[in-house]
N, CA and C atoms as an extended XYZ file, in Angstrom:
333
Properties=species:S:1:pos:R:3:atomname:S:1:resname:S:1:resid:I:1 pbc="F F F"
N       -19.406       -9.166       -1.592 N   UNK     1
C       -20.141       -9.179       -2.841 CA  UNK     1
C       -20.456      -10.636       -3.173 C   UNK     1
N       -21.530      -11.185       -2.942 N   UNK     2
C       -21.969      -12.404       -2.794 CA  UNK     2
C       -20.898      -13.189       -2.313 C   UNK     2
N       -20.187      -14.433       -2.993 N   UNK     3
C       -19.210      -15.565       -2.327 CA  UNK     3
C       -17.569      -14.990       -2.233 C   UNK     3
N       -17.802      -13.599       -2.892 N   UNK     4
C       -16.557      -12.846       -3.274 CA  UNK     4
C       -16.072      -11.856       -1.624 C   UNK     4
N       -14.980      -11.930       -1.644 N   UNK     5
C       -14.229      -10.673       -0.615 CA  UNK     5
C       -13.576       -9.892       -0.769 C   UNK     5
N       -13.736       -8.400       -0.186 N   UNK     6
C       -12.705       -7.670       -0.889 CA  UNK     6
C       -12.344       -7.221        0.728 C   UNK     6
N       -10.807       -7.261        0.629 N   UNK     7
C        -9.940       -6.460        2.009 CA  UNK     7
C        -9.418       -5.863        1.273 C   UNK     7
N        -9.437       -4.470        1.482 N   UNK     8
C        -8.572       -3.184        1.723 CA  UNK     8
C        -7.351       -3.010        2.160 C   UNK     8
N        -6.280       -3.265        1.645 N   UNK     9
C        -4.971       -3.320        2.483 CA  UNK     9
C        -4.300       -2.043        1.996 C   UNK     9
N        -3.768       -1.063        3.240 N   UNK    10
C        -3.177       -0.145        2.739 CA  UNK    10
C        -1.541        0.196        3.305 C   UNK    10
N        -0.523        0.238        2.341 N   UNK    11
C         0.925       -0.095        2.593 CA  UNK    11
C         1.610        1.360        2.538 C   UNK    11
N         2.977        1.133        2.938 N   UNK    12
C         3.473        2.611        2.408 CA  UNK    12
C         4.097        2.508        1.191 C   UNK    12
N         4.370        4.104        1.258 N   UNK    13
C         5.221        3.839       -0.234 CA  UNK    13
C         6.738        3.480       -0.486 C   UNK    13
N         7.089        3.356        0.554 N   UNK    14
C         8.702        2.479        0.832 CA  UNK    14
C         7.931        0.985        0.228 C   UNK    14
N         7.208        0.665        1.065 N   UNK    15
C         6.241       -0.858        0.906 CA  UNK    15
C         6.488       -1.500       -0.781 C   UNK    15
N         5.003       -0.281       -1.003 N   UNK    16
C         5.117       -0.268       -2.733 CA  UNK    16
C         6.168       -0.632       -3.756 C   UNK    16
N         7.169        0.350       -3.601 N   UNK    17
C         8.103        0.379       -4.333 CA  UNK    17
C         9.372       -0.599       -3.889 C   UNK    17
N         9.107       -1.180       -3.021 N   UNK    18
C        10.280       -1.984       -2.814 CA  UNK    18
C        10.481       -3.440       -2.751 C   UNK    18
N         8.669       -3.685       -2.619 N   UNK    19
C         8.118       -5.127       -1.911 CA  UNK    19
C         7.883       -5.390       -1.066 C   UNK    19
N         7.390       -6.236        0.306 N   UNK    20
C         6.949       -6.212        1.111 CA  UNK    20
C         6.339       -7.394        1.445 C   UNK    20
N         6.128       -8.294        2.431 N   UNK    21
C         4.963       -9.365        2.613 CA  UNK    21
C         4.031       -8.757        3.731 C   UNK    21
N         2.704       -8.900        3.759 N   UNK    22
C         1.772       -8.415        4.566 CA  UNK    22
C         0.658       -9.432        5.179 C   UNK    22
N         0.363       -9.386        6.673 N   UNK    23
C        -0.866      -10.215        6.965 CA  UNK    23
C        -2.173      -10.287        6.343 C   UNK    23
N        -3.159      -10.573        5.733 N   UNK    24
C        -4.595      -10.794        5.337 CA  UNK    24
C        -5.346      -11.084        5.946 C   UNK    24
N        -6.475      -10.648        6.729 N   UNK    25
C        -7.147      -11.815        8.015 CA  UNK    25
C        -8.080      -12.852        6.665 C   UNK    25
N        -8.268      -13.475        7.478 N   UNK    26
C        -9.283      -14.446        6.616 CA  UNK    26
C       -10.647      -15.172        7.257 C   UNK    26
N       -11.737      -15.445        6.796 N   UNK    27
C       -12.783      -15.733        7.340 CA  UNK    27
C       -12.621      -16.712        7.919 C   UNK    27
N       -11.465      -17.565        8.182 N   UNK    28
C       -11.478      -19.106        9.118 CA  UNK    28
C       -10.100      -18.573        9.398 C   UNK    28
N        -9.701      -19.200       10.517 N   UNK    29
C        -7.991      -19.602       10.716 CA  UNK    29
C        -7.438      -18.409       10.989 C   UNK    29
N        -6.025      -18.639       10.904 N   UNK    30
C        -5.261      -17.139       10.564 CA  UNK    30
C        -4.980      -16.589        9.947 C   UNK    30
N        -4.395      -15.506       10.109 N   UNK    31
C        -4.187      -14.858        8.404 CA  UNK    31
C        -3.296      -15.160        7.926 C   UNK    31
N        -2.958      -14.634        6.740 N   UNK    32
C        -2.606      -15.027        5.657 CA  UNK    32
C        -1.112      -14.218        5.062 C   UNK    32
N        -0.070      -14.551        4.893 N   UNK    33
C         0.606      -13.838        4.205 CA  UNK    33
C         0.674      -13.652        2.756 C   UNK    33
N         0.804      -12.365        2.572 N   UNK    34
C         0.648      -12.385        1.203 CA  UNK    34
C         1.503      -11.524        0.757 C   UNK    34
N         2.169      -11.686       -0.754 N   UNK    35
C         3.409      -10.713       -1.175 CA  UNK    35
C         2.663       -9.794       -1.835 C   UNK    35
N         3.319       -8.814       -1.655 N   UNK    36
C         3.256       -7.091       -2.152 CA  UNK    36
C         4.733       -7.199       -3.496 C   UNK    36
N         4.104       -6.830       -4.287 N   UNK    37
C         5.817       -6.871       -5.404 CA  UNK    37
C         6.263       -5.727       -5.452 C   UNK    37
N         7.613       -5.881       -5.993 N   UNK    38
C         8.287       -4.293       -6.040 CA  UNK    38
C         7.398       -3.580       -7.278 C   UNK    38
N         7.439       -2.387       -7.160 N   UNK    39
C         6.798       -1.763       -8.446 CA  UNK    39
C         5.136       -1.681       -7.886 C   UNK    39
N         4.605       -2.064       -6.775 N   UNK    40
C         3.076       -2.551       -7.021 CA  UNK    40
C         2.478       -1.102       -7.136 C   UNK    40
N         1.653       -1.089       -8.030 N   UNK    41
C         0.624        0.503       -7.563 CA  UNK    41
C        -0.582        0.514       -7.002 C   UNK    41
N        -0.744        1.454       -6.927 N   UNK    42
C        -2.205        1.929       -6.093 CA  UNK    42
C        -3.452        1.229       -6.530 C   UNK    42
N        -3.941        0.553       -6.161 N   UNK    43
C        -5.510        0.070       -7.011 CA  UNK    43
C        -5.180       -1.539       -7.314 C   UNK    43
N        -3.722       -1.806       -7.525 N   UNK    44
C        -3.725       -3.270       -7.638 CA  UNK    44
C        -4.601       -4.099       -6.766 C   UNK    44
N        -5.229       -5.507       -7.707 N   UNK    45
C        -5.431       -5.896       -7.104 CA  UNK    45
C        -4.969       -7.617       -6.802 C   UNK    45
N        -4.742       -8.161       -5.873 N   UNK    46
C        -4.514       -9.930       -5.575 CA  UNK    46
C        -5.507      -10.512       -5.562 C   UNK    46
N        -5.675      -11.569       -6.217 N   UNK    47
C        -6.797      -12.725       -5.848 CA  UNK    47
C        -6.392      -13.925       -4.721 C   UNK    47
N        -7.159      -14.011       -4.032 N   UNK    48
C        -6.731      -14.823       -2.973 CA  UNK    48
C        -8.065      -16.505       -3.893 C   UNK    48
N        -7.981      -17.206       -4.453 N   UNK    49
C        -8.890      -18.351       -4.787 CA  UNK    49
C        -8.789      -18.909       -3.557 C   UNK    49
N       -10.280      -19.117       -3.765 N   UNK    50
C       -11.235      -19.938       -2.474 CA  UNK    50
C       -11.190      -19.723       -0.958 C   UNK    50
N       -10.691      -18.330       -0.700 N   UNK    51
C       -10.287      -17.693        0.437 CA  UNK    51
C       -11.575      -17.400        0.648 C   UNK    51
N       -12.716      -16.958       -0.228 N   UNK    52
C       -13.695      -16.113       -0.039 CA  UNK    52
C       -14.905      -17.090        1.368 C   UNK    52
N       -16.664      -16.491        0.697 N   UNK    53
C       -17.368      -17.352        1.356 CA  UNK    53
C       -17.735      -18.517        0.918 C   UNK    53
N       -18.311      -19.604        1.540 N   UNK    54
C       -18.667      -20.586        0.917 CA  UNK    54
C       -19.692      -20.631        0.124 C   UNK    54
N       -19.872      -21.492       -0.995 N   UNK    55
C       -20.879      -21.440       -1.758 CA  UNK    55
C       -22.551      -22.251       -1.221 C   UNK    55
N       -23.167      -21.791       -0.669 N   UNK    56
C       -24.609      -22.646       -0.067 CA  UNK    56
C       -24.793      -23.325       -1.031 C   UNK    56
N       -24.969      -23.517       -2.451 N   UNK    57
C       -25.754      -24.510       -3.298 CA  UNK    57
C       -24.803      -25.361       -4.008 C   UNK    57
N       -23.259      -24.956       -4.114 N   UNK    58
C       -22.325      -25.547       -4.202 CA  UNK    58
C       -21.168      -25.992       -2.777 C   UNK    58
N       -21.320      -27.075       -2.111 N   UNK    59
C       -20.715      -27.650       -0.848 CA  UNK    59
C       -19.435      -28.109       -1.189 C   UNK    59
N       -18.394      -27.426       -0.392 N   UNK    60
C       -16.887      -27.950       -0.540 CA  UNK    60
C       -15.889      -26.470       -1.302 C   UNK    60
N       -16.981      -25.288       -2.547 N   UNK    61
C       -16.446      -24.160       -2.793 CA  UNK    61
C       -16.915      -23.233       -2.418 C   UNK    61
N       -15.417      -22.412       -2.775 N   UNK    62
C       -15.763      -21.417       -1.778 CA  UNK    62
C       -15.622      -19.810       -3.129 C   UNK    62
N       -15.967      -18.601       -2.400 N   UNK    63
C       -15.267      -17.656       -3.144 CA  UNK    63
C       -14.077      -17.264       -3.257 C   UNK    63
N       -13.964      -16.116       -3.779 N   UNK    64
C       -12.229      -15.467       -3.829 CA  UNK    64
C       -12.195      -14.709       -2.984 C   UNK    64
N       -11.174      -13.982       -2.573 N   UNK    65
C       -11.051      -12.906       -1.282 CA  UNK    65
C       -10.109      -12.068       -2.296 C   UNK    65
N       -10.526      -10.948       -2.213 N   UNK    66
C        -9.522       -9.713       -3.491 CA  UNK    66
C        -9.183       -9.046       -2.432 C   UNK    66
N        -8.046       -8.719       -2.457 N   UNK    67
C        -7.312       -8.032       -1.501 CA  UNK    67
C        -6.795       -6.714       -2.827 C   UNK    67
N        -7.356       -5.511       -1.930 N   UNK    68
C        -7.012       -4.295       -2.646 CA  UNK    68
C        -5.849       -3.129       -2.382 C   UNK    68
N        -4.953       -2.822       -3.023 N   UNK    69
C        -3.654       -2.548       -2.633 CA  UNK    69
C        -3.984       -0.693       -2.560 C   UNK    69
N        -4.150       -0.526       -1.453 N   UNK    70
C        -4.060        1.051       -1.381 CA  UNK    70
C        -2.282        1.833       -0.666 C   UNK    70
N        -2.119        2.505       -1.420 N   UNK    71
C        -0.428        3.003       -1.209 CA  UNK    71
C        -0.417        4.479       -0.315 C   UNK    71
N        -0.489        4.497        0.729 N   UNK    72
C        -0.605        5.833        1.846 CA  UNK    72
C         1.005        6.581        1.915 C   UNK    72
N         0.307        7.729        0.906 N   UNK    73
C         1.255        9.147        1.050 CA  UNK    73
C         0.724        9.602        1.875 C   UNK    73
N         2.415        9.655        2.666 N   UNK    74
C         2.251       11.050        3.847 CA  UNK    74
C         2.156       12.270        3.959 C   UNK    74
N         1.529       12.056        4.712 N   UNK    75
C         0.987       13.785        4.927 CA  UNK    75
C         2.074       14.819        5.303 C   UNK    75
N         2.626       14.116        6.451 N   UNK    76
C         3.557       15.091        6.606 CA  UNK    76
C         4.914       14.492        7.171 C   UNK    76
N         6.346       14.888        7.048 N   UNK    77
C         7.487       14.288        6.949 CA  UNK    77
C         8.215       15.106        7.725 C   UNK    77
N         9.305       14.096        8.584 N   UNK    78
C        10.394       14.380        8.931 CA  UNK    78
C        11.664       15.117        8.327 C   UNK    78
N        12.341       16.169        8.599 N   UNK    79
C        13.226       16.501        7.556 CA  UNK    79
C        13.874       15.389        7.134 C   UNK    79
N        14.529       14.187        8.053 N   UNK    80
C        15.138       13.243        7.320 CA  UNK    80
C        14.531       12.494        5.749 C   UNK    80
N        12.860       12.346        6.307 N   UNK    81
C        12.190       11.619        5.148 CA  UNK    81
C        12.071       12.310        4.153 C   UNK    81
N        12.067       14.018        4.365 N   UNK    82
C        11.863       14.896        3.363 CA  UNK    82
C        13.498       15.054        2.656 C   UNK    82
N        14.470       15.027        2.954 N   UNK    83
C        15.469       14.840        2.297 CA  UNK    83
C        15.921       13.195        1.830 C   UNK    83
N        15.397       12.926        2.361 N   UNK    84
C        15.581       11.168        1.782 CA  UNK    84
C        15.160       11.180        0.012 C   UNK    84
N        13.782       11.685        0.304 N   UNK    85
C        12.729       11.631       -0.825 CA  UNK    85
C        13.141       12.855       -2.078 C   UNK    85
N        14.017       14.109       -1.494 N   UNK    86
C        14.661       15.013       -2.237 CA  UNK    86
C        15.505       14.493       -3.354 C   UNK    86
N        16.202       13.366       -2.508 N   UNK    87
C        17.597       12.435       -2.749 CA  UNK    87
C        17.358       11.088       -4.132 C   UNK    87
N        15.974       11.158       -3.670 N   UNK    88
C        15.378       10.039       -4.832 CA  UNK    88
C        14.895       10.910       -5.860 C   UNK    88
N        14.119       11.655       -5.468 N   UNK    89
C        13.576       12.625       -6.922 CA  UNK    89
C        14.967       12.836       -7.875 C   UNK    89
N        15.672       13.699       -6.977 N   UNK    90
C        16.847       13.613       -8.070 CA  UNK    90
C        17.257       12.895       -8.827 C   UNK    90
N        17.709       11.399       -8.134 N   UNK    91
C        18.441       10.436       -8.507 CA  UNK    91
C        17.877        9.685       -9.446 C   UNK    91
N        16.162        9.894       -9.744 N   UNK    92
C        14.992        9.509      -10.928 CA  UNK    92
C        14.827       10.382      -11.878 C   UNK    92
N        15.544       11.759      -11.807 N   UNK    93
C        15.404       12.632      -12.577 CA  UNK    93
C        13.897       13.311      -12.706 C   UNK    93
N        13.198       13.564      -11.062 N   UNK    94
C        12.022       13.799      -11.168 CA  UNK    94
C        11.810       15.296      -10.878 C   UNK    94
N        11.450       16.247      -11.859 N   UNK    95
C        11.125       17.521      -11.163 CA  UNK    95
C        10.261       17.949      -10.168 C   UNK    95
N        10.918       18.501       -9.078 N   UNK    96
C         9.680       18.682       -8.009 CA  UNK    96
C         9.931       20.542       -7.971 C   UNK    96
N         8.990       20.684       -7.696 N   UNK    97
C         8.647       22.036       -7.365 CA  UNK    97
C         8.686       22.631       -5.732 C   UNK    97
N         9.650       23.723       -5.537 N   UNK    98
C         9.478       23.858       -4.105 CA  UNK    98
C         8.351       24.197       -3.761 C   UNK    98
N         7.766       22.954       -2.691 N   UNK    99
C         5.876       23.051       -2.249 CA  UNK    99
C         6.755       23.581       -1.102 C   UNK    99
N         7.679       23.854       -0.795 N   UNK   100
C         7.582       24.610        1.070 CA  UNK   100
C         6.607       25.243        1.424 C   UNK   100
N         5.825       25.266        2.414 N   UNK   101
C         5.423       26.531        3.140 CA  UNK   101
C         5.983       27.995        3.627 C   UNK   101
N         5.497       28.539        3.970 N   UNK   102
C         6.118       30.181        4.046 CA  UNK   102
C         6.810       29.641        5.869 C   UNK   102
N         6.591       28.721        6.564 N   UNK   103
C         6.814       28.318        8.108 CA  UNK   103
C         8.633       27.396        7.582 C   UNK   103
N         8.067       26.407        6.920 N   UNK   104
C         9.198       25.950        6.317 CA  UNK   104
C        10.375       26.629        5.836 C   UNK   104
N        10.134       27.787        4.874 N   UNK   105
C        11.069       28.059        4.141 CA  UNK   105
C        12.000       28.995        5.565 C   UNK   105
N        10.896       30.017        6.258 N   UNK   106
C        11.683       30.908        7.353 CA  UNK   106
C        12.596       29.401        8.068 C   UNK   106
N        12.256       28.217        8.524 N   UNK   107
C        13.086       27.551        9.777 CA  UNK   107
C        14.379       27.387        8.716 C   UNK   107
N        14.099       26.913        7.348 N   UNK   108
C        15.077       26.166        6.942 CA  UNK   108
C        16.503       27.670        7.252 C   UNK   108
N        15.979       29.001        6.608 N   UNK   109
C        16.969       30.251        6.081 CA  UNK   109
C        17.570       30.549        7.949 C   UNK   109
N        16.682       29.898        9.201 N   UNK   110
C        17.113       30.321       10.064 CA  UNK   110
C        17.977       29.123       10.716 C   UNK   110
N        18.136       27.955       10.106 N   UNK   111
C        18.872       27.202       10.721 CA  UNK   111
C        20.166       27.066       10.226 C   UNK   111
């Protein structure tokens, strides 16, 4: 968006909620580390100053580079991760609703 950048960075939700540092590529050089904070949500965004493009009519500045924090729920889980995450709902006092499937519920009553 003119001298401006936006990267898309998408973390998990262990990531999110716990903190994290992550690479950035950047238009020169290498990339960039950049911190993820505990607590971060979905849509946050970082300003990277003067990361962006250079300015043609202004020589020496540059733009910003916005790095956009997207948080990837899984689709689908390991029983471990699915009892991990059982283990936290509780422990947050979060009501969940049994989403089992009708495949799920038969393995769990047959194991």
């Amino acid at each position: 968006e003119g001298t401006e950048l936006v990267y898309e960075a998408s973390i998990g939700l262990a990531q999110a909620a716990l903190g994290t540092r992550i690479g950035v590529p950047m238009v020169e050089g290498p990339e960039e580390e950049v911190e993820i904070r505990a607590g971060t949500q979905p849509g946050t965004e970082i300003r990277l100053r003067g990361k962006g493009v250079p300015h043609l009519r202004r020589p020496g500045t540059r733009g910003d580079l916005h790095v956009v924090v997207d948080v990837a729920v899984p689709t689908k889980l390991s029983r471990a991760e699915r009892e991990a995450l059982l283990a936290y709902a509780r422990a947050a006092d979060e009501p969940i609703s049994d989403g089992a499937g009708l495949l799920e519920r038969v393995r769990d009553k047959l194991a």
